[in-house]
C-alpha positions in Angstrom: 100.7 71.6 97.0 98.0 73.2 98.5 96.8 76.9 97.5 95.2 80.0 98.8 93.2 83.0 98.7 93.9 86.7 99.8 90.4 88.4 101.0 91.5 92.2 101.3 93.5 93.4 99.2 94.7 96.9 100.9 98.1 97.5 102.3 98.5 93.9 103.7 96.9 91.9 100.9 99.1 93.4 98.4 102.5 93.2 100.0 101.7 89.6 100.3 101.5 89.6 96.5 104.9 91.2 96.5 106.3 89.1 98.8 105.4 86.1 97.1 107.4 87.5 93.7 110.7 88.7 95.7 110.7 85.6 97.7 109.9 83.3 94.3 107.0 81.5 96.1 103.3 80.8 95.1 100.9 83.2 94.0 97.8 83.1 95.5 94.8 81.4 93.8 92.2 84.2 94.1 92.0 87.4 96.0 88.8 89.1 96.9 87.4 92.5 97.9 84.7 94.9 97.6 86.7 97.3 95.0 86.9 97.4 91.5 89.7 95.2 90.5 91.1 97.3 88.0 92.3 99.8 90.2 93.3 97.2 93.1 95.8 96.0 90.0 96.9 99.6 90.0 97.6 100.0 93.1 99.3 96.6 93.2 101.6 97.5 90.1 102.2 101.1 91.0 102.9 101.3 95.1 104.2 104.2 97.0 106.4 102.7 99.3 107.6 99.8 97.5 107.3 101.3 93.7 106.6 99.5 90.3 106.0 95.7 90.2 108.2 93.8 88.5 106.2 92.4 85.9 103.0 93.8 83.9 99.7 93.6 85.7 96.4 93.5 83.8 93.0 93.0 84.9 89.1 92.7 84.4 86.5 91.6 86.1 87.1 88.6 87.2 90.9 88.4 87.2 93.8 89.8 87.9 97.1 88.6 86.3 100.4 89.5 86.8 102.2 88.4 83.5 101.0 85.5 82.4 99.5 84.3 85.6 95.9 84.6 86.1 94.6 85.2 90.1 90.6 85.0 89.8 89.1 88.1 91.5 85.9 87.7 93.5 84.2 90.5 94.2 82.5 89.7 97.9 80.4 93.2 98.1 76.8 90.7 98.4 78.8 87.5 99.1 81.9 85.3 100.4 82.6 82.9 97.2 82.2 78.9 97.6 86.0 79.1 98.7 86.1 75.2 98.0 84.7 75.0 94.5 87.2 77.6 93.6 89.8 75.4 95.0 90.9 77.1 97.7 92.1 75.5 101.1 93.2 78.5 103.0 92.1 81.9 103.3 94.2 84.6 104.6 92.2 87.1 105.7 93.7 90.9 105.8 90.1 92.5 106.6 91.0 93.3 109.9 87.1 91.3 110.1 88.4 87.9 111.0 89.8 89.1 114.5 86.6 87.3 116.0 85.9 84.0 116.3 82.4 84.3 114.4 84.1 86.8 111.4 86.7 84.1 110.9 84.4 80.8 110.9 82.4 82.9 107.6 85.3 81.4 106.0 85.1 77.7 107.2 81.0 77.6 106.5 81.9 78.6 102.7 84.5 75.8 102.3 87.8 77.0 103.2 89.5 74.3 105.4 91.6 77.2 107.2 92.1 80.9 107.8 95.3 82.7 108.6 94.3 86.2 110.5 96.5 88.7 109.5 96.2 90.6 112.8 96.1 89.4 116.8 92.6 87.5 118.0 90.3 89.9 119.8 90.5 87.1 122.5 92.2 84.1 123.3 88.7 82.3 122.2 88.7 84.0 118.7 91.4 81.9 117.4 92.4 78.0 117.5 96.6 79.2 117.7 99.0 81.5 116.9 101.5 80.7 114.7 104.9 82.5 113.6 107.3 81.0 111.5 110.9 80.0 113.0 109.0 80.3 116.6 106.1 77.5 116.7 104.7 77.0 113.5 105.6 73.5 113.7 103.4 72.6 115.9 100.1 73.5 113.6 97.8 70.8 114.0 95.3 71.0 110.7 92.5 68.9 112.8 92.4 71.8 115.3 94.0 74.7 114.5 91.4 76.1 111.7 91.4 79.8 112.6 95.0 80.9 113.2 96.4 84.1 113.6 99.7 85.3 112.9 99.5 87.9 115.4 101.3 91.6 114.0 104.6 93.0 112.7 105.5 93.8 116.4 104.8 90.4 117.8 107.3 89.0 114.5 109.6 91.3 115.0 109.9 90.9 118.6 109.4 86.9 118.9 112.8 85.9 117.6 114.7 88.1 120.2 112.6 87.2 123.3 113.2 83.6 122.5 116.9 83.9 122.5 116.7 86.4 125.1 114.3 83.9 127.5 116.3 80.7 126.2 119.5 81.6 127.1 119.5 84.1 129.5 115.7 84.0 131.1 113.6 86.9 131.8 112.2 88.2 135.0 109.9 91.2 133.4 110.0 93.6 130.8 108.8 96.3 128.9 109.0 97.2 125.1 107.9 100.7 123.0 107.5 100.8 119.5 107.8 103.7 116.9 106.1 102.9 114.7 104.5 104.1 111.2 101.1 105.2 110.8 98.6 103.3 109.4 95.2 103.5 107.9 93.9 103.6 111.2 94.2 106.9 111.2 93.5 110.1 109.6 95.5 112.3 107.4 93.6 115.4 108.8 92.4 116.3 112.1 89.2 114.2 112.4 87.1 113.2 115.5 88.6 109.5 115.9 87.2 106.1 118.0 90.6 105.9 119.7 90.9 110.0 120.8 94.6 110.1 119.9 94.0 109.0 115.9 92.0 112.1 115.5 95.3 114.2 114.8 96.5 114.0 111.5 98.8 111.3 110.8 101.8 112.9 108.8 101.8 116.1 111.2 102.0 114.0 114.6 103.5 111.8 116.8 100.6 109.4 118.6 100.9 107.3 121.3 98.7 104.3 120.8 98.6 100.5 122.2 100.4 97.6 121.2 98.6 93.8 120.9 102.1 92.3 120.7 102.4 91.8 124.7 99.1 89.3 124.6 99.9 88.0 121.5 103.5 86.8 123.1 101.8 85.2 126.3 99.6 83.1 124.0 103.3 81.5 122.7 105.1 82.5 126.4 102.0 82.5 128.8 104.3 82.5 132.0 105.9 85.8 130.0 105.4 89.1 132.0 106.1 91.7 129.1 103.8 94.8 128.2 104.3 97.4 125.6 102.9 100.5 123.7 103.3 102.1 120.3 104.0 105.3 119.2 102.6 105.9 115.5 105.2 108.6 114.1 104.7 110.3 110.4 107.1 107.4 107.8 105.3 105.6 105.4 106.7 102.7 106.8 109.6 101.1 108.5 109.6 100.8 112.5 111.6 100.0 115.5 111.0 98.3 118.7 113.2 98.8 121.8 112.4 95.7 124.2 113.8 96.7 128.3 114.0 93.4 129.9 115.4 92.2 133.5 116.9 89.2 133.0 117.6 86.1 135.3 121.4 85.7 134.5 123.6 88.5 133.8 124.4 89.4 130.3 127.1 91.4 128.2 126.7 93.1 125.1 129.4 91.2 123.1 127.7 88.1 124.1 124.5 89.4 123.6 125.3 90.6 119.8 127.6 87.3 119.5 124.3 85.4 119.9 121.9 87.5 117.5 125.1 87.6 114.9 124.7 83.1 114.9 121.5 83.3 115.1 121.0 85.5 111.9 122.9 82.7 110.0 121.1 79.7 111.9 119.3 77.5 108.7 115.8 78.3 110.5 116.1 81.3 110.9 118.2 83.2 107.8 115.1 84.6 106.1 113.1 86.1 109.2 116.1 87.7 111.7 119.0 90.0 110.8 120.8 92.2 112.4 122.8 95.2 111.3 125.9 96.1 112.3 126.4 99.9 111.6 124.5 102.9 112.4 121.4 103.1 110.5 118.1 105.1 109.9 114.6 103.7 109.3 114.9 104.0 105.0 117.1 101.6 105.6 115.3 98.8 106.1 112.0 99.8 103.8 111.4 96.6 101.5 113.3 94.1 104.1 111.9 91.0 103.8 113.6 89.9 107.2 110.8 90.6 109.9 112.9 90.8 112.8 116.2 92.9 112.3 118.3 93.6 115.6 120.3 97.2 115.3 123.5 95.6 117.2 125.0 99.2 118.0 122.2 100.0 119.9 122.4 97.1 122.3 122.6 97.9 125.7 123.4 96.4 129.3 122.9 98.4 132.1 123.8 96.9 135.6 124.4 93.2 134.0 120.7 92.4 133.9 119.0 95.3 132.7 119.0 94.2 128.8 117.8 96.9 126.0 117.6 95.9 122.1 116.3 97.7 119.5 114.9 95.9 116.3 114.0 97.2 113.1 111.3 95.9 110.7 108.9 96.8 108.0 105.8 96.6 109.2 104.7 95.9 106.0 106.9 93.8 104.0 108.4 91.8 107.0 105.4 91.1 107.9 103.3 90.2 104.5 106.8 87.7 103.8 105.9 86.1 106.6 102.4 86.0 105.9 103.0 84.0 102.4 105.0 81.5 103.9 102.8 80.8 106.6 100.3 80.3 104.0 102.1 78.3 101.7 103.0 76.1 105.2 99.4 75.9 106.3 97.6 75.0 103.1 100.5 72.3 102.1 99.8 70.8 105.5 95.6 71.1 105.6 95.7 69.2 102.5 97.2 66.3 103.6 
């Protein structure tokens, strides 16, 4: 069994951690970051959206331990650790840093035989693939694929549907939106931003903003012709995507919801697509593991071909679930 290492530990990082403890699956083998680890455990143990940990969390300088298990904690403030003579095979990266080619490969030159990106490539040249679990991430190849990106909770939440929706019933073109919630990208105050629309204050606004998850489809799709945007709106977390597609046959919304009800219970598929069948609100689905979670009374057919679906995720812990199995998968794989 191969391990792995967490470098970031902010909102990302330690939902991973989480993740890893609600889905019963392997710690990581040593985290890193540039804060003190004491209140890094804090925050881990004690978390606003999510609440207290399940189990005690201690730390010192160079550990943090959650019970009885002990994660070394490398503080990378001057320097990136010797990632292989602290046994580590993969990093997954939650810096936000690794989205380039040459922030990524500062990984590989200290050891690590791979790094998971968790966020979309800058470029297509930035990473070696993009893989998301229950779509492609079969066909990682550890001779070539040594940067990888997982892409973002709107690409995983949308993936699963387009692939039914391209599979079986082919798409012409389309369009998706999501609301999503605001992020540290932002401010919590009115503040002169880079992006112009971040500089109003997160909790107070709703802020239209851009969406990576139509690129980071094509790279998976490239004959695909879907774009998007995102609308950052004032919840912790929890988000929905509506995806407007024109498809090549005609559809129907029982068969439609018929196919995302199988699909939900497919053997692949169980852990990372849902659906819900009554009327819900976005509370709902805080702490879903499931990053992909179809809200079947909203599906609609206009015309036979115009298709609309609306899926729910947490764009935090759908995502970070994700994110530990893909790096369990990855550094099992590299090592062999």
């Amino acid at each position: 069994m191969g391990n792995f290492a967490i470098h970031g530990f902010g909102r990302i990082g330690r939902a991973t951690v989480r993740a890893a403890m609600r889905l019963n699956l392997q710690f990581p083998t040593g985290i890193s970051d540039i804060k003190d680890a004491n209140i890094l455990a804090t925050l881990l143990f004690t978390d606003t959206n999510y609440g207290l940990f399940p189990s005690a969390i201690t730390a010192d300088a160079s550990s943090i331990n959650i019970g009885s298990h002990r994660i070394s904690y490398f503080d990378v403030s001057r320097e990136l650790p010797r990632w292989d003579e602290e046994g580590v095979d993969v990093v997954v990266d939650c810096t936000s840093h690794a989205t380039t080619r040459a922030g990524a490969e500062k990984h590989l030159e200290r050891g690590a035989k791979a790094v998971l990106v968790s966020a979309p490539p800058r470029s297509p040249q930035d990473a070696d693939a993009i893989l998301l679990r229950g779509i492609n991430l079969e066909t990682f190849n550890p001779t070539t694929d040594r940067i990888i990106s997982m892409a973002s909770c709107t690409t995983n939440a949308l993936a699963p549907v387009v692939k039914i929706l391209e599979e079986q019933w082919g798409i012409d073109y389309g369009v998706f939106a999501t609301v999503h919630a605001y992020t540290s990208t932002q401010s919590l105050t009115d503040q002169p931003m880079r992006d112009r629309r971040d500089s109003w204050a997160a909790a107070e606004n709703i802020i239209p903003s851009t969406s990576g998850a139509a690129k980071a489809l094509k790279f998976i799709w490239p004959e695909l012709n879907i774009t998007g945007k995102a609308y950052r709106v004032p919840v912790r977390t929890g988000s929905i995507v509506e995806l407007d597609v024109i498809t090549k046959k005609p559809a129907r919304v029982d068969d439609l919801n018929e196919t995302f009800i199988t699909m939900s219970r497919d053997a692949d598929w169980t852990s990372i697509f849902s659906v819900l069948q009554e009327e819900f609100a976005s509370s709902r689905i805080v702490g879903e593991t499931h990053s992909s979670i179809v809200d079947l009374p909203l599906t609609t057919v206009v015309n036979g071909n115009f298709v609309s679906v609306a899926i729910w995720y947490d764009n935090e812990m759908g995502y970070a679930s994700r994110l530990v199995e893909t790096a369990q998968y990855i550094a099992d794989n590299v090592t062999k």
